[in-house]
C-alpha positions in Angstrom: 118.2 155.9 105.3 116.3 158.2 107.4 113.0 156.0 107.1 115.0 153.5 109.6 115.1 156.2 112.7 111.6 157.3 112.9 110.4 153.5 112.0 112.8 151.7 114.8 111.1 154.7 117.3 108.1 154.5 116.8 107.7 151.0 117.1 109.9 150.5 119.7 107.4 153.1 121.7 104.7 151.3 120.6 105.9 147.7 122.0 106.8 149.6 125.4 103.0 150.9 125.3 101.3 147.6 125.0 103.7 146.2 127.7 102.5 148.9 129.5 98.7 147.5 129.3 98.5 150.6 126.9 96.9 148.8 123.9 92.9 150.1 124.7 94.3 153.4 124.0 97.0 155.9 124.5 97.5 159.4 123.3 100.9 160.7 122.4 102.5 163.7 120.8 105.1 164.2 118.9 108.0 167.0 119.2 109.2 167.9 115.7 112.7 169.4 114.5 112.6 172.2 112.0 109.7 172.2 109.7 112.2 172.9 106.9 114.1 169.8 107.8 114.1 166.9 105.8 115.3 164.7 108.4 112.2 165.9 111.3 109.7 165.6 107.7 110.8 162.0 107.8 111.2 161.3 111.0 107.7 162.4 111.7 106.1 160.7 108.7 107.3 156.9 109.6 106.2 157.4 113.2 102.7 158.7 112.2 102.7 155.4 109.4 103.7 152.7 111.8 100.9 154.2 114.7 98.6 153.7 111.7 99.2 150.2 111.6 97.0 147.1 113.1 99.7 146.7 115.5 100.1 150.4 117.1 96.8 151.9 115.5 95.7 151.9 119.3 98.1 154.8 119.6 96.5 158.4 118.9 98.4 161.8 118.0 97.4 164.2 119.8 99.8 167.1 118.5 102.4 167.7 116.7 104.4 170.8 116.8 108.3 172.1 115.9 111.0 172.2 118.5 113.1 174.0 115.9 115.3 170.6 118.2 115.6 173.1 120.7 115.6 171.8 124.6 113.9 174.8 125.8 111.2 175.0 123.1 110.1 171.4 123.6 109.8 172.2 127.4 107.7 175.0 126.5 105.6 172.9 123.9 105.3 170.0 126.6 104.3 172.6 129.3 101.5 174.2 127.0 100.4 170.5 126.0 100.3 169.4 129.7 98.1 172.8 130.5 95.7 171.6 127.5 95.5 168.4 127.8 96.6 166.3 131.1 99.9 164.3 130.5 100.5 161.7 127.6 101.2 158.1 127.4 104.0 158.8 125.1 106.2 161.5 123.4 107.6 161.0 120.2 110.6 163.8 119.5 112.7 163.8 116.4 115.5 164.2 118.5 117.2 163.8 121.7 117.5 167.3 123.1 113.6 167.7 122.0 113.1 164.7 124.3 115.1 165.5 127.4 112.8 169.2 127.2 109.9 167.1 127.3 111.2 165.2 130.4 111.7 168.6 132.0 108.4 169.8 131.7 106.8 166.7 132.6 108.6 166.7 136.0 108.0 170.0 136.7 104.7 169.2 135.9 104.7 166.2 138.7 104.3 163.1 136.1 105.4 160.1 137.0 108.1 159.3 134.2 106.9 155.2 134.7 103.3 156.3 133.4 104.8 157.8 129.8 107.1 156.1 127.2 109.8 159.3 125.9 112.0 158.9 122.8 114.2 160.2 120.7 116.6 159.8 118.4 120.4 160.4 118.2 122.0 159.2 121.6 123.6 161.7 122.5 125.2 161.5 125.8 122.9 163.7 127.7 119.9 161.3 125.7 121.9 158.0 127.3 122.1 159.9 130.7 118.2 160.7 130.5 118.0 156.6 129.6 120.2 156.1 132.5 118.0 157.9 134.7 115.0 155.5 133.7 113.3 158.9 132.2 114.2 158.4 128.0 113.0 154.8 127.3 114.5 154.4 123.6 116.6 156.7 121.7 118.2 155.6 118.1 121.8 156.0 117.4 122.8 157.9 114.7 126.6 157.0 113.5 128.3 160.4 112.7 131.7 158.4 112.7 130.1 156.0 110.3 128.9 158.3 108.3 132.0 160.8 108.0 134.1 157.4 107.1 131.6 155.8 105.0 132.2 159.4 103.1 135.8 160.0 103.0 135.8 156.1 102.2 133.7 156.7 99.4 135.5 159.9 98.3 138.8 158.2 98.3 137.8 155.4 96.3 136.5 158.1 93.1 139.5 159.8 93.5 140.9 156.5 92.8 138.6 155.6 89.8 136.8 153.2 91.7 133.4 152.8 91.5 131.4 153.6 94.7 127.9 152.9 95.3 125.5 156.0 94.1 124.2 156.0 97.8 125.9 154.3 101.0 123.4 154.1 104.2 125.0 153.7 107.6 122.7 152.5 109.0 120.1 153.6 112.4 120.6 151.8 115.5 117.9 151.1 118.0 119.1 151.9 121.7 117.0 151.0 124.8 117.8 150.4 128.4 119.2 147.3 127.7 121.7 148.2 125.4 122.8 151.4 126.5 126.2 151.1 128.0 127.2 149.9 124.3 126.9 153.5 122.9 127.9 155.5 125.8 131.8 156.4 124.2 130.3 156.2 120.8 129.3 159.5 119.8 
């Protein structure tokens, strides 16, 4: 259920913000995958819902522009919004590589990676090095192995003349600093 990812983000960033004394205000933008995606659609959508509620309503999007989930198009984006606009509390991208180009252009850029909350979603292995490195702060796993099983499971079990659910969910799986080292041979 796609809903999950964006949700467990977005409100994971938002409990990492008002840790951060945040909760007077914070701007953040958010890196989108491909406009014709349903999955960056979605993604975007629950993160722009749960900053609208009482608890994270503190939290104000800035921008919100495509990545196409391309490293070196977020870095540009994040360059162009750090030009603009000075440097963000937190970045929002739709996915992993969209996030670690983020992180690049706000180093370059000189920002302290303690001052802004980064995530994505995916953990990828680069995403869970960036996490390692203290510089992506959550990222939410994504189970492709689940997911290829649950279908082949699923497909077996028609071919059978079982009856399978109309839809299976495998489902999202928040990852933070302190759970890290859990997904690091997973995917």
């Amino acid at each position: 259920n796609e809903v999950e990812s964006g949700t467990l983000e977005a409100f994971e960033v938002c409990k990492m913000l008002r840790a951060k004394g945040k909760s007077a205000g914070a701007k953040a933008y958010i890196v989108m995958g491909s406009l014709v995606h349903q999955a960056a659609l979605q993604r975007t959508k629950d993160v722009e819902q749960i900053f609208g509620t009482d608890m994270c309503n503190f939290i104000k999007i800035v921008d919100k522009q495509s990545s196409e989930w391309s490293r070196d198009n977020a870095q540009t984006l994040m360059t162009n919004w750090l030009t603009a606009g000075g440097a963000p509390d937190a970045v929002i991208a739709n996915n992993d590589e969209s996030a670690i180009g983020a992180i690049l252009a706000l180093k370059a850029n000189g920002v302290d990676m303690k001052n802004v909350v980064v995530g994505g979603i995916d953990a990828t292995q680069d995403g869970l090095q960036a996490m390692k490195a203290g510089d992506l702060a959550v990222t939410v796993f994504q189970n492709a192995k689940g997911q290829g099983g649950g279908g082949v499971d699923a497909a077996l079990a028609l071919a059978k003349g079982e009856k399978v659910e109309r839809v299976v969910y495998v489902p999202f799986e928040l990852v933070t600093s302190a759970n890290a080292a859990d997904y690091l041979d997973k995917n």
